[in-house]
C-alpha positions in Angstrom: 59.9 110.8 -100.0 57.4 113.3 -99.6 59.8 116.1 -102.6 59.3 112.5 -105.1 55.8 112.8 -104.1 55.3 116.6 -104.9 57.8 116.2 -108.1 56.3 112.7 -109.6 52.0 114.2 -108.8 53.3 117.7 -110.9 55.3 116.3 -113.5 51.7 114.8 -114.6 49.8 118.2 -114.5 49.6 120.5 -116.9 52.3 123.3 -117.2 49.0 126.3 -116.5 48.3 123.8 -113.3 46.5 126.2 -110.9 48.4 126.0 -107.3 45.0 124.8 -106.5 44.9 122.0 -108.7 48.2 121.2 -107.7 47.6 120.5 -104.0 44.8 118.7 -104.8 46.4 116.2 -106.7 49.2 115.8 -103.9 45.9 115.6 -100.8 44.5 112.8 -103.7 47.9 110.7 -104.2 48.3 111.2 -100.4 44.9 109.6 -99.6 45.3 106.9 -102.0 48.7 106.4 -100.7 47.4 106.1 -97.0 44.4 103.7 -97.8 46.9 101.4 -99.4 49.4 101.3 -96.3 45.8 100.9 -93.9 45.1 98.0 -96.3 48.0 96.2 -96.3 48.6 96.9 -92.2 44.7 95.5 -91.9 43.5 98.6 -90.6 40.3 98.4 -92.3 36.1 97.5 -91.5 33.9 94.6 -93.1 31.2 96.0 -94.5 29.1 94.7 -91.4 31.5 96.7 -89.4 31.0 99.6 -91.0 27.2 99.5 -91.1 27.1 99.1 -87.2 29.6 102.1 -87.1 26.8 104.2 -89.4 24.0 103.3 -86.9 25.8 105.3 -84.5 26.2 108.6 -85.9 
């Protein structure tokens, strides 16, 4: 999974893709990745939630 990650995110890029560049287009398609799977498990906050959450910091 994670090698048809790395190939399908540099197979976009441009062939002068900095290694820079490169891993962070794998940390962005990873974090999108993960929000999707918290999503769908219902690992997420309301908005009210979240706002109560912010009062504590």
């Amino acid at each position: 999974m994670m090698k048809d990650l790395v190939m399908e995110v540099t197979s976009t890029l441009p062939d002068n893709a900095t290694i820079g560049e490169i891993l962070d287009a794998i940390l962005i398609r990873l974090s999108i990745e993960k929000g999707i799977k918290d999503i769908k498990e219902g690992n997420t906050l309301s908005t009210e939630e979240l706002l109560k959450e912010i009062e504590t910091w």
